[in-house]
N, C-alpha and C positions, 0 to 999 in steps of 0.2 A: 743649270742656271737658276738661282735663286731671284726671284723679283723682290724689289724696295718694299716693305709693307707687305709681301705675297705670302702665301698660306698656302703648306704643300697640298693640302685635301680637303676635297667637300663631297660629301655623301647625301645626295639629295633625295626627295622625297620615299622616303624609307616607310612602307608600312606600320611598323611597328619599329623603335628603339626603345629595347633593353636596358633601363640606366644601372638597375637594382637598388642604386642606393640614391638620392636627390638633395641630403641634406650633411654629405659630408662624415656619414657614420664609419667607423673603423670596421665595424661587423656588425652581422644582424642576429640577434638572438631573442627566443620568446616570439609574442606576439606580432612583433616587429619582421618576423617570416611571412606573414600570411598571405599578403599580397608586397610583389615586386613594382621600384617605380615604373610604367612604363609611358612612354609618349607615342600616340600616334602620327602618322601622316608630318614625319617632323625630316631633317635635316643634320648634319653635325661640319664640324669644321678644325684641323687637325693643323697647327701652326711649324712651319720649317724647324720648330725645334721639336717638335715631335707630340707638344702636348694640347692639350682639345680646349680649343677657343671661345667654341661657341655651340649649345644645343636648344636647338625649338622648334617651333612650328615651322615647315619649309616655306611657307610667304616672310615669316620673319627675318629669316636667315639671307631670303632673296633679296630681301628690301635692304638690307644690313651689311653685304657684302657683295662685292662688283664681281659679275663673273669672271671676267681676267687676270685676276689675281692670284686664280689658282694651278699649281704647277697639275694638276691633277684633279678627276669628275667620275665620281663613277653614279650612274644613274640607278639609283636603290626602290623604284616604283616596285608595289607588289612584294619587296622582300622583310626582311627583318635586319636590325643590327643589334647584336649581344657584345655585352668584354668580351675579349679574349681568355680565355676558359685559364684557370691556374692549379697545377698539378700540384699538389701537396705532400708525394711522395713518391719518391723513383728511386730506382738503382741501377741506374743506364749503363754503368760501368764495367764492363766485365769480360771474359772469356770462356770459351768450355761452356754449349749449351748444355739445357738438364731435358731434351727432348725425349729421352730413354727414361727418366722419374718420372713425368706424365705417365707411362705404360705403369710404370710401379704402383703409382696412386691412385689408377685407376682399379686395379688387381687388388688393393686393400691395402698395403702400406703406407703408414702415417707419417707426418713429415717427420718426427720424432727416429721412426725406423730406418727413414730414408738415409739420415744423417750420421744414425750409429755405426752405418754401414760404412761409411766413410764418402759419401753422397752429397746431395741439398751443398751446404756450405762450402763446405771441406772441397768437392770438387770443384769449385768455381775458385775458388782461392788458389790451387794449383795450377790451375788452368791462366788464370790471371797473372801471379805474379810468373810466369814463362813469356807472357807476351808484349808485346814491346809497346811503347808508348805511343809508336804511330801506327799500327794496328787499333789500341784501345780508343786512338781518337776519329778513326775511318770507322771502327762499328758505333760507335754515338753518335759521331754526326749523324750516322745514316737514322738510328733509333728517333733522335731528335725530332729528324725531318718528318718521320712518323707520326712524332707525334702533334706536331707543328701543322700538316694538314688534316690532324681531325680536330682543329683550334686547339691547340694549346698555343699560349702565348708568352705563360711565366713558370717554368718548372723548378722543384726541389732536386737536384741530386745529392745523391749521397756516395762517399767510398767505402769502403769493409769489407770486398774480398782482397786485402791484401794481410791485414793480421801481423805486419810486421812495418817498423814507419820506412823503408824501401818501398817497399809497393802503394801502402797508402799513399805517399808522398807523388809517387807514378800518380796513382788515378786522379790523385787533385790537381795536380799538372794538365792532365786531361781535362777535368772540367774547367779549369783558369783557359784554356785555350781556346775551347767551344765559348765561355761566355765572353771572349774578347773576339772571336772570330764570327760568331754565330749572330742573326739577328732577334733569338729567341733571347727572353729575362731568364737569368740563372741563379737559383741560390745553393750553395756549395754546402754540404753538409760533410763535418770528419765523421765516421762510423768506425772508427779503429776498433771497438769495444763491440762485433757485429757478432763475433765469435767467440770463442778462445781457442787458441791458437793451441796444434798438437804439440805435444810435451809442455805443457804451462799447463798452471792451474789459475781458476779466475782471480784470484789475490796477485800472481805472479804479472800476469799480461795487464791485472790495474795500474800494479807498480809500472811497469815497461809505460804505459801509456803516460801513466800522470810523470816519471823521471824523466821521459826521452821524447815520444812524443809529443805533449804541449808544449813543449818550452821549444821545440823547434818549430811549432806552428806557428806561435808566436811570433818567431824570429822572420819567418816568411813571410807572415801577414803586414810586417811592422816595414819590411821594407820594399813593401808591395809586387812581390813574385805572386803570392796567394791573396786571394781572398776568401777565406773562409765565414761561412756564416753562423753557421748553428753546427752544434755536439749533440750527438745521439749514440746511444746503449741499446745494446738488446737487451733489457732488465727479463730474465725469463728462468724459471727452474731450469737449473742444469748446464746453465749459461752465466749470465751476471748478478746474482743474489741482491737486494735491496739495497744490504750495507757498500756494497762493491760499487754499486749502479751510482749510488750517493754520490760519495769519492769521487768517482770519476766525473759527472755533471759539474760538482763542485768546482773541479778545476779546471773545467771549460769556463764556466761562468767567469771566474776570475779572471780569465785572459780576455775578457766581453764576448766568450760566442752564444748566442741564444739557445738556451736548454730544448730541444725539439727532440725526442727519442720514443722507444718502440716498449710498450708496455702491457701486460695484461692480457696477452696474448692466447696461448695456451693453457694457464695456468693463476690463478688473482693471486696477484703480488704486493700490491698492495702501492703499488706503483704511482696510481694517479693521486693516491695520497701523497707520496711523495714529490710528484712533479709539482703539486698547488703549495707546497711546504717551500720546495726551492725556486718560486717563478717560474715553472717551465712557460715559456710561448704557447709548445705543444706538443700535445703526447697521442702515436698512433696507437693504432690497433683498438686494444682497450673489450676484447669479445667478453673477457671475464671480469670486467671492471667489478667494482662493487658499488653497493648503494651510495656509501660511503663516499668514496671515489666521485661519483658522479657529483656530490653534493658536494663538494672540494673546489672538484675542477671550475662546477658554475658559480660558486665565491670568487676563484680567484683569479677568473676571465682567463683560464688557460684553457686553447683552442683542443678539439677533440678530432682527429684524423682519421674519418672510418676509410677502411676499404675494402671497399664487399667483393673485391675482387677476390682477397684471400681466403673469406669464408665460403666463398663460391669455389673456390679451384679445393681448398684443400677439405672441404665437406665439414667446415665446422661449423659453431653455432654463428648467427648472425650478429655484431654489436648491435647493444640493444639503442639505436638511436631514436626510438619514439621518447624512453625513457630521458635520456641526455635532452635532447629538445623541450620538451615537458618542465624538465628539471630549468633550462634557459645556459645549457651550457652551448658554446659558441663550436655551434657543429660542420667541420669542414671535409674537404672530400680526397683522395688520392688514385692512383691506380695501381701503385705497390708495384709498378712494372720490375721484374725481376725475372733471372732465369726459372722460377718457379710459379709466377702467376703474371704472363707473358702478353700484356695486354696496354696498348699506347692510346686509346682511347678515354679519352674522359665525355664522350654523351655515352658509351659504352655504361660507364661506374653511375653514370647519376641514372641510367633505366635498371641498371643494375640496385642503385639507392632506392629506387621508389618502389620498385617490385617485391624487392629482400629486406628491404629493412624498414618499408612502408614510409617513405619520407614522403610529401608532399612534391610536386616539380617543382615552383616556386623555390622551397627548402633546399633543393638538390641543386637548383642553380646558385643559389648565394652563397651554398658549400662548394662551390667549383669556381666561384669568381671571388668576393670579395672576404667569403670567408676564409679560403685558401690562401688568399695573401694575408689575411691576417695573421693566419698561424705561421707565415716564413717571416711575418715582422713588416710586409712590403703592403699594408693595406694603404696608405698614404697617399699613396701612387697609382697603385693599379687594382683591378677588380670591381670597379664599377666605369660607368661610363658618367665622368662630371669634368665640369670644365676647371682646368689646372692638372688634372691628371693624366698619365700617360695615354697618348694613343693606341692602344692595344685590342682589337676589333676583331668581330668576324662578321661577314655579312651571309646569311641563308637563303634558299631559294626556296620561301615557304612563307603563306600568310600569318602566321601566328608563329610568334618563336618557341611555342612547345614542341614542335615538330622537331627539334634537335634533341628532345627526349622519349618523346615517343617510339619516332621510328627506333626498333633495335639493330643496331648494324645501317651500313648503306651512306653513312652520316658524309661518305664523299661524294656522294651525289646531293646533299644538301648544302653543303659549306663551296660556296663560290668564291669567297675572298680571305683571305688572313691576311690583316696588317698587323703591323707593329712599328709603334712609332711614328704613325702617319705614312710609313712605307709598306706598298705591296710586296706580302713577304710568299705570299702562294694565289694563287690563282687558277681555277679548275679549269 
């Protein structure tokens, strides 16, 4: 039952709330990291359409609004309230773990070796397109859920082990279904271009992509079966070569999907030049960026996607995010969750950000809330806590909201609540 004038939620006197941002910023970059908004001893207020009405001092908030009103009270004395944490990159989709590659790459094999073997990609692609559409959407919900109680609240996925538009077409089915069934944000990314497919060469599988697949994404999107968000390339020696990687962005662009792909990785490609040349949103990875590159990206407010997950599983070098920061490029954060660096945690990545790649907490939070919505295009909405914006919350059971990055591990003994939307979507 909805009340006249009623307001699903109020979150009363909250130690500390988390805003990040107070004056309406899309992203925080530069100097403007150095300290996060925060309000103490305050209150918040989450309206039956799900978005946040009211933030301040909790006498304010009391004098301001009748307690009756509310479908809902949760008494936040002693805790903290942050956004809901936003993942900047996943690959939830999939079948055929790579639990036996872990053994490999600890033994010395490089993901490079993994792969020639017919391993890493190749094997998750097999494995995927065999399995049926309501298997791929029983292991994501469950990943989801995963990732949904260590706060996430607004995730990126992506598809790409399918390599041919049969199975891509399968996995985004799957995620069109989780973000119509699910109460987690979803943004849908195509990765057709994750690999190249056995027997094609990367010119072959461009042409496949740009003749067959976009123009039937298209066609999907137009009559609302899909919703796609954003095009992503593995741009990477041996894989998508610069000229190829082009092309194919290009033709996402034109059908309006936002340029967001994987760059610089392994190998300086020169990549993130290229993403500041055609608009990208955002370009991950980036270990081997170049100066160059950096100075690009922070002209042309195209967001930066580290994930130290992968420099940490696959023993490479670290993105150099002191460097990008310094520079004022707009530094955001992911988990790369994938069968090869298998990790659904985002306070995980940002103790992991501040330890490896020396980022500030502060910095590590903004790359996890409002800067990660920036790079899926959704900073409007979500990743900070302001009034007109989505309700999307977590409340902690810790006086100071660093504790969600300090402690490493444990973070579900901290996280007592996940909302979204003004609705309790987990509860410890």
């Amino acid at each position: 039952m909805t009340m006249p004038n009623g307001h699903r939620l109020l979150l009363e006197n909250a130690r500390q709330v988390v805003l990040v941002c107070a004056g309406g910023e899309r992203f925080l970059a530069g100097p403007a990291l150095r300290s996060l908004a925060v309000l103490e001893g305050a209150s918040l207020v989450v309206g039956t359409d799900g978005f946040i009405k009211a933030i301040g001092p909790a006498d304010v908030i009391q004098r301001q609004f009748s307690e009756d009103t509310f479908e809902e009270k949760i008494d936040c004395s002693g805790k903290c309230i942050l956004p809901g944490l936003v993942d900047a990159h996943t690959h939830p989709v999939w079948a055929g773990e790579r639990v036996h590659e872990f053994a490999m790459k600890l033994a010395g094999a490089t993901y490079m070796d993994i792969h020639q073997a017919g391993g890493g990609i190749n094997f998750t692609v097999e494995h995927t397109r065999q399995a049926s559409e309501e298997e791929l959407f029983c292991s994501l919900q469950q990943r989801l859920q995963c990732m949904m109680r260590a706060g996430t609240t607004l995730v990126e996925c992506k598809s790409g082990y399918g390599l041919n538009l049969e199975t891509e077409l399968k996995m985004l089915r799957v995620i069109e279904r989780a973000r119509r069934e699910m109460h987690l944000g979803l943004s849908a990314t195509y990765c057709g271009a994750h690999s190249v497919p056995k027997g094609k060469t990367a010119i072959e599988a461009a042409d496949d992509i740009i003749n067959n697949h976009l123009p039937r994404l298209q066609e999907l999107c137009k009559n609302g079966e899909l919703h796609v968000d954003n095009i992503d390339v593995f741009c990477e020696k041996g894989v998508f070569d610069l000229e190829t990687t082009r092309r194919i962005l290009e033709g996402g662009k034109k059908m309006g999907f936002q340029i967001n792909f994987h760059g610089d990785e392994l190998h300086p490609m020169k990549a993130a030049e290229l993403g500041a040349e055609l608009g990208a949103q955002a370009i991950s990875h980036l270990e081997e960026v170049s100066d160059e590159g950096i100075t690009a990206m922070a002209k042309a407010r195209c967001a930066a996607v580290l994930l130290p997950t992968t420099a940490y599983m696959l023993r490479l070098k670290q993105p150099r995010a002191r460097k990008m920061l310094d520079e004022g490029v707009i530094v955001s954060l992911g988990s790369d969750f994938n069968p090869n660096a298998y990790c659904f945690s985002m306070p995980m990545v940002m103790h992991l950000a501040c330890v490896n790649m020396r980022m500030s907490m502060p910095e590590a939070l903004a790359a996890a809330t409002i800067n990660a919505a920036y790079a899926l295009g959704k900073s409007h909405t979500h990743g900070s806590l302001e009034v007109g914006k989505q309700g999307d919350l977590i409340i902690i059971n810790a006086s100071r909201w660093e504790h969600l990055i300090y402690q490493f591990g444990g973070h579900h003994e901290l996280i007592d609540y996940v909302i979204a939307k003004g609705k309790i979507i987990y509860k410890k």
